[in-house]
C-alpha positions as CSV (number, residue, x, y, z in Angstrom):
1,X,-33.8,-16.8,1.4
2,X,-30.4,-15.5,1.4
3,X,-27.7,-16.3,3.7
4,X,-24.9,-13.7,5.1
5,X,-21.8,-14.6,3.9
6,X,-19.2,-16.1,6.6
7,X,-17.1,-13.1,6.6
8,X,-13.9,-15.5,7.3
9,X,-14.4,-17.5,3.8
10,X,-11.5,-17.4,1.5
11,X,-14.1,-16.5,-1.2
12,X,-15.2,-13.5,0.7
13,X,-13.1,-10.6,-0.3
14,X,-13.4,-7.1,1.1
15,X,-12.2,-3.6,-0.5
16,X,-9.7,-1.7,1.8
17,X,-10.4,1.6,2.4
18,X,-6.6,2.6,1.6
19,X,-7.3,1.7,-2.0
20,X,-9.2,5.3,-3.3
21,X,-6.4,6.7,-1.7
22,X,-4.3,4.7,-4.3
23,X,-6.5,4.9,-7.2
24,X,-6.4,8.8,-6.4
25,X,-3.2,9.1,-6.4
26,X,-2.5,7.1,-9.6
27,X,-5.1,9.2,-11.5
28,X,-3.7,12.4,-10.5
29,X,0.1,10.9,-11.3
30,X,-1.1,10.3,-14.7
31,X,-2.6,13.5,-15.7
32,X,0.7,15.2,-14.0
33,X,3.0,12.9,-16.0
34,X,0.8,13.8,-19.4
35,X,1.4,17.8,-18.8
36,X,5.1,17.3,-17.5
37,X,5.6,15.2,-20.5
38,X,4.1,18.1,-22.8
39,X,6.1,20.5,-20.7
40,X,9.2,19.2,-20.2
41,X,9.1,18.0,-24.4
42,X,8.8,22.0,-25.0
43,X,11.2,23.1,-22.7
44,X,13.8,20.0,-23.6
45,X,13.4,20.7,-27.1
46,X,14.2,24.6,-26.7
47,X,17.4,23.6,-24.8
48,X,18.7,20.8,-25.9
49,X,17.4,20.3,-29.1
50,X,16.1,16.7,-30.0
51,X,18.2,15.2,-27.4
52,X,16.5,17.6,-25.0
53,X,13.3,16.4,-26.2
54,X,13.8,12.5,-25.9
55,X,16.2,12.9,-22.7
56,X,13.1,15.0,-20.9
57,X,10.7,12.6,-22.1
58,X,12.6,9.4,-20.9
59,X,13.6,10.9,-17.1
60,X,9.3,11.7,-17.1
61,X,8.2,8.2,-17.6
62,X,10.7,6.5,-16.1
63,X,9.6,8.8,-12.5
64,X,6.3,7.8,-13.5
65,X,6.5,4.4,-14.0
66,X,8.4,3.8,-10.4
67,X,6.6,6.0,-8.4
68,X,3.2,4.6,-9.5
69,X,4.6,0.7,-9.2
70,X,4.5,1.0,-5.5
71,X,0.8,2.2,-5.7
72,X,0.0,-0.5,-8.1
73,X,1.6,-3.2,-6.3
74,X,-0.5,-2.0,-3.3
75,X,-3.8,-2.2,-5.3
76,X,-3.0,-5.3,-6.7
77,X,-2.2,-6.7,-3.4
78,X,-5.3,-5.8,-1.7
79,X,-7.4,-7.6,-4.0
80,X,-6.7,-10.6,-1.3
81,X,-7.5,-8.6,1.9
82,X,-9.7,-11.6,3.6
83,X,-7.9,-14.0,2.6
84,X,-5.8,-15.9,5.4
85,X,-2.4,-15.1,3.4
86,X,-3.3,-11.6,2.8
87,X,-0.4,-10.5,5.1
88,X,2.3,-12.9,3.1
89,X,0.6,-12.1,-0.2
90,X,1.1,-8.1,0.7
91,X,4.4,-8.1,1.7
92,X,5.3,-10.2,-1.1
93,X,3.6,-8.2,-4.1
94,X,5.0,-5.2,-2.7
95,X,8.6,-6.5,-2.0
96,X,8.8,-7.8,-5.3
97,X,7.4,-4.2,-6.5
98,X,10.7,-3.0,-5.2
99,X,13.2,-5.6,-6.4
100,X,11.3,-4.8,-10.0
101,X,11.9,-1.4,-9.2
102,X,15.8,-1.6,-8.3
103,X,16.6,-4.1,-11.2
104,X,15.1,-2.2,-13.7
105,X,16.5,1.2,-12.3
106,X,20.1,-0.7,-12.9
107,X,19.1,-2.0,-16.0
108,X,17.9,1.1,-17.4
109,X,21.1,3.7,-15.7
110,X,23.2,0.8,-17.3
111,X,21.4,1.3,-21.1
112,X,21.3,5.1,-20.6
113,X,25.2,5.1,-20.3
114,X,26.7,7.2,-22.4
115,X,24.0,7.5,-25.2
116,X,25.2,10.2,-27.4
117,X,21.3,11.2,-27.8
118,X,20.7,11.9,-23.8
119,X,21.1,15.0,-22.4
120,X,22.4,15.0,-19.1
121,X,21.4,18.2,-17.5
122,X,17.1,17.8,-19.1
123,X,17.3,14.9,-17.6
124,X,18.8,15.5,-14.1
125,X,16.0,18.2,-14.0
126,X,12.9,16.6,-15.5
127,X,13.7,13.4,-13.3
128,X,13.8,16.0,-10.2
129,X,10.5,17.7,-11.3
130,X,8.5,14.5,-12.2
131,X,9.6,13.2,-8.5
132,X,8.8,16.6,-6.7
133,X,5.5,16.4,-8.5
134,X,4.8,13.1,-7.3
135,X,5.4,13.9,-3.9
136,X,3.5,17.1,-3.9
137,X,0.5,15.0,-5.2
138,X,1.2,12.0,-2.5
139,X,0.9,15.0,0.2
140,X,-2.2,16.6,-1.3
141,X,-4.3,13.4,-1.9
142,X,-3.5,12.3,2.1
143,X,-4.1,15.4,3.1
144,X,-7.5,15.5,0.9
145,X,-8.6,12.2,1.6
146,X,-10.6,10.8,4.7
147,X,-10.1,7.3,5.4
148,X,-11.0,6.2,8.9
149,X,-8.4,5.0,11.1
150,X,-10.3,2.0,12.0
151,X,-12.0,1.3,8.4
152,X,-11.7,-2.3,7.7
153,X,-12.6,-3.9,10.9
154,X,-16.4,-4.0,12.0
155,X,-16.5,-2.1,15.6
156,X,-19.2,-3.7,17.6
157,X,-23.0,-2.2,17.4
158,X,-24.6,-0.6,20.4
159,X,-27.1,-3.6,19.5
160,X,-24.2,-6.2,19.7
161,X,-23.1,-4.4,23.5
162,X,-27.2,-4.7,24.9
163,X,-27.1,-8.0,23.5
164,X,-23.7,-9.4,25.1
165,X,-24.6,-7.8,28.4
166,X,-28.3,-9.6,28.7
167,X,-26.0,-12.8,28.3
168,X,-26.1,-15.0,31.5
169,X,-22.5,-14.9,32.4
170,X,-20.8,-18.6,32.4
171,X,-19.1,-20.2,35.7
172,X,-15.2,-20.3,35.9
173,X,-13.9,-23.2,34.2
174,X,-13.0,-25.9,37.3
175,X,-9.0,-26.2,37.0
176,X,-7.5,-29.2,35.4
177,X,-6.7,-32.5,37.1
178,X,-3.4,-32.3,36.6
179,X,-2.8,-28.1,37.5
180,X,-4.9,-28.3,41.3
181,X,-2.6,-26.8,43.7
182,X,-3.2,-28.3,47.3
183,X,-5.2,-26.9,49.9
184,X,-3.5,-24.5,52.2
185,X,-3.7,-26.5,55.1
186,X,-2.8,-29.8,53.5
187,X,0.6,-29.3,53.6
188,X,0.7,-28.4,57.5
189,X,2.3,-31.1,59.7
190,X,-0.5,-32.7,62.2
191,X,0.2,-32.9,65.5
């Protein structure tokens, strides 16, 4: 015989319905990011040359790789929806997502100083495509996708309602000893 698994066990895990959303978006960010980075290599390398080439190529994966961190750290974080610290575990995963993403956006604006190979203008305008790309794609997939609005909590069955309502309802509670309020004519003064 097989038992149901208590639904609040930490070994119990549960996929959010947010994550094809995620995994959809990731998917079509990739394939974008592989015909930007053909693109933008072309177009780079007719402008600018070499430095055209590498400077396109760099401002394409470095939009990629920050704009799909966020979605990753999501997916990786959900892996522990269930668990009593998913909440912490969340916020955490995707807070340090963004401190990753700020520190390595200073690191890399700090190496990308004043190479002599890096052209300034491919990249200003392959950075502004690969993130207009994104964002197009972010709005397309949630407009395209249907998650439910109330998809990772179980609603109650009609079953569930017939059954509650056949319950014998319980008595009130009596109050505590220590909570009883006197009777409203105790108080009166007897004549």
């Amino acid at each position: 015989m097989t038992e149901t698994p208590d639904p609040s066990a930490a070994t119990s895990r549960r996929a959010v319905s947010s994550d094809r959303l995620f995994r959809t978006t990731l998917l079509w960010s990739a394939a974008i990011t592989g015909i930007l980075a053909v693109a933008g290599a072309a177009i780079g390398f007719a402008v600018g040359g070499t430095s055209g080439l590498w400077s396109a190529l760099v401002a394409i994966i470095l939009a990629a790789v920050f704009l799909g961190l966020t979605a990753g750290t999501i997916l990786v974080a959900n892996r522990w929806y269930g668990d009593p610290l998913y909440v912490p575990i969340f916020f955490g995963a995707v807070m340090g997502g963004w401190i990753v993403k700020f520190a390595l956006f200073i690191v890399v604006l700090l190496v990308l100083r004043g190479q002599p190979w890096l052209n300034n203008t491919v990249f200003f305008v392959a950075l502004v495509v690969s993130v207009v790309a994104s964002l197009v794609i972010d709005v397309v997939v949630m407009l395209k996708m249907r998650v439910p609005h109330v998809g990772d909590v179980t609603l109650p069955t009609l079953a569930d309602v017939i059954e509650e309502a056949r319950r014998p309802s319980m008595p009130p509670a009596p109050p505590e000893e220590g909570n009883q309020s006197p009777p409203a004519d105790a108080a009166a003064p007897r004549a």
